[in-house]
C-alpha positions in Angstrom: 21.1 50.0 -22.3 20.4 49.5 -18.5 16.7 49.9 -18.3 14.5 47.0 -17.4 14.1 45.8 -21.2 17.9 45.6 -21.4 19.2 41.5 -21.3 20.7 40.6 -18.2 23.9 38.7 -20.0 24.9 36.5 -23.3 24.7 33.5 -23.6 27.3 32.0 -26.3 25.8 35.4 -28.3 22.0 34.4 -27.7 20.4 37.1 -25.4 19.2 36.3 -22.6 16.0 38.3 -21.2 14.0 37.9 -18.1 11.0 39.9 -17.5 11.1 40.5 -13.6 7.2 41.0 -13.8 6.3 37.3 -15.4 9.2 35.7 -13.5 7.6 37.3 -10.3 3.8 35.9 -11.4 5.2 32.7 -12.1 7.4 32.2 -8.7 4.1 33.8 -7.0 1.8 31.1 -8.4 4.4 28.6 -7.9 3.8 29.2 -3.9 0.5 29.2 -4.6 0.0 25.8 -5.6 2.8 24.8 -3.3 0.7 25.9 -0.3 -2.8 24.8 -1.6 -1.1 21.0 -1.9 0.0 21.2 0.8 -3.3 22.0 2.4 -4.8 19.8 0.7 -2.4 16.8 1.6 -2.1 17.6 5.4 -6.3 17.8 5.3 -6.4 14.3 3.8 -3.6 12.9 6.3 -5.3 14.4 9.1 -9.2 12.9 7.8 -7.9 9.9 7.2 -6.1 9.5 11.3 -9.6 10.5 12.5 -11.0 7.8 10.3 -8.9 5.1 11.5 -9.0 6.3 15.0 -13.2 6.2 14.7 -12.5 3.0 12.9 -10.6 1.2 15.9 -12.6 2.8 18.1 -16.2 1.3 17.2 -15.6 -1.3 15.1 -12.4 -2.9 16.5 -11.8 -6.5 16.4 -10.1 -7.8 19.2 -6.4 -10.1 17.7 -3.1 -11.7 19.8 -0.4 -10.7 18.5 3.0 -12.5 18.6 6.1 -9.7 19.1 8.7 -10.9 16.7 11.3 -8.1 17.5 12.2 -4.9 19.3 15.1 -2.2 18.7 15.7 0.5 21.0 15.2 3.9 19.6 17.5 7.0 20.0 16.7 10.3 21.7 17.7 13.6 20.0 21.6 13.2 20.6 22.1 10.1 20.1 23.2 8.9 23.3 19.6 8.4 25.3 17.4 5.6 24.7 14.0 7.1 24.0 11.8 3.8 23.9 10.9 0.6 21.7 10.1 -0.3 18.0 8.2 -3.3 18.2 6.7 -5.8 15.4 4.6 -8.5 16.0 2.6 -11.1 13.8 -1.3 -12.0 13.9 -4.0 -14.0 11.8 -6.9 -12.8 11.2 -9.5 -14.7 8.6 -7.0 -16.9 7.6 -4.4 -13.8 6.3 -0.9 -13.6 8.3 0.0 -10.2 8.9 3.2 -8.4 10.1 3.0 -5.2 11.5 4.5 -2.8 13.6 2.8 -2.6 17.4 2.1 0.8 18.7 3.7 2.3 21.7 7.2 2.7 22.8 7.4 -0.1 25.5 9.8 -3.0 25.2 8.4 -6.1 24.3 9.8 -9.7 24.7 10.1 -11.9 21.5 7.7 -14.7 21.7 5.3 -12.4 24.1 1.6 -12.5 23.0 -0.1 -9.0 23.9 -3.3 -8.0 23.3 -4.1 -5.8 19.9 -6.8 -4.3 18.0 -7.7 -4.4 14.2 -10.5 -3.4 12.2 -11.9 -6.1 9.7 -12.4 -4.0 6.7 -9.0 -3.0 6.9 -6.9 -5.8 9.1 -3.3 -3.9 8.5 -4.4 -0.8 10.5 -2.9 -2.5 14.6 -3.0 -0.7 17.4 -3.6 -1.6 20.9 -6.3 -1.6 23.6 -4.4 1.2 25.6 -3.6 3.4 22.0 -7.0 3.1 21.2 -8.3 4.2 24.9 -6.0 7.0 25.1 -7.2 8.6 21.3 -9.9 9.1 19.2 -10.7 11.6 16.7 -9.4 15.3 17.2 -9.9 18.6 15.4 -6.5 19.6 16.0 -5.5 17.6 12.8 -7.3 20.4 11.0 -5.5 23.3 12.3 -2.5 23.2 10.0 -4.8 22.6 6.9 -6.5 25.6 8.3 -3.8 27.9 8.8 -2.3 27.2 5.2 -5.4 27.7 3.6 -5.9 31.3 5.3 -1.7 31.8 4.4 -2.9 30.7 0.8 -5.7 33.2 0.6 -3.7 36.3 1.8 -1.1 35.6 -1.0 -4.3 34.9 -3.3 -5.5 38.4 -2.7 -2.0 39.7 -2.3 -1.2 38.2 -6.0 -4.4 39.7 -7.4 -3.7 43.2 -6.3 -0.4 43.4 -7.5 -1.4 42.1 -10.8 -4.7 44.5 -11.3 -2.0 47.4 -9.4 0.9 46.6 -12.4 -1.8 46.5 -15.2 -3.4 49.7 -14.1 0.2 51.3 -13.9 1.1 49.9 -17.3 -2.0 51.4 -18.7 -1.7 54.7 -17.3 2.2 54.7 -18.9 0.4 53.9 -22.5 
């Protein structure tokens, strides 16, 4: 038997039988949902920077912070030094926090530089500079975008094959 009902192999004398049609549906709509969560996370990630950009921007509460430490980080080979890592400490109401300071500049331990929080959410640090030189952007949403059009081609793509395979299977009967 070597028609497409015929198993593939034995397994310890069970049969083994795939139907490439259902195993074709079900890696299709695996992709599927694959590509809509991705979507889906990437739009999240991408409101929530322009939040917390808009955030820092307009409601930013000015903070010293305290570098603790800075490590040099690697460029692409291994061999070039590409910038600085930098934590620092700050109060703010009372809380001590410990975060990482943003940028690539090397910082002295024991240096107090100028930083910018927001008070509903006092982790979020960046600096005057970071915060000058962003803002909100639209360009976050153009992988969202892009996977959601990818999404609805193999949507379609999925539905025609499936309505194409059923009308073929009906005209066999």
């Amino acid at each position: 038997m070597t028609g497409p009902d015929a198993p593939l192999t034995n397994l310890r004398g069970a049969r083994v039988e795939v139907d490439p049609r259902r195993a074709r549906r079900l890696i299709v709509g695996v992709c599927l949902v694959v590509v809509a969560v991705v979507a889906v996370v990437l739009l999240v990630a991408g409101l929530k920077k322009n939040d917390q950009e808009s955030s820092l921007r307009h409601h930013g509460v000015p903070v010293s912070v305290t570098v603790t430490v800075c490590s040099g980080l690697l460029g692409g080979s291994g061999s070039n030094l590409a910038g600085y890592a930098c934590r620092g400490t700050y109060t703010f109401d009372g809380v001590h926090y410990a975060e990482s300071i943003p940028g690539t500049r090397l910082r002295h331990a024991g240096q107090v530089v100028r930083g910018v929080i927001v008070s509903s959410d006092p982790g979020l640090l960046s600096t005057p500079a970071v915060v000058a030189g962003q803002g909100a952007s639209n360009n976050v949403f153009i992988a969202p975008v892009i996977l959601f059009l990818v999404f609805l081609v193999l949507l379609v793509v999925a539905v025609l094959s499936y309505r194409r395979g059923r009308a073929g299977r009906a005209d066999d009967a």
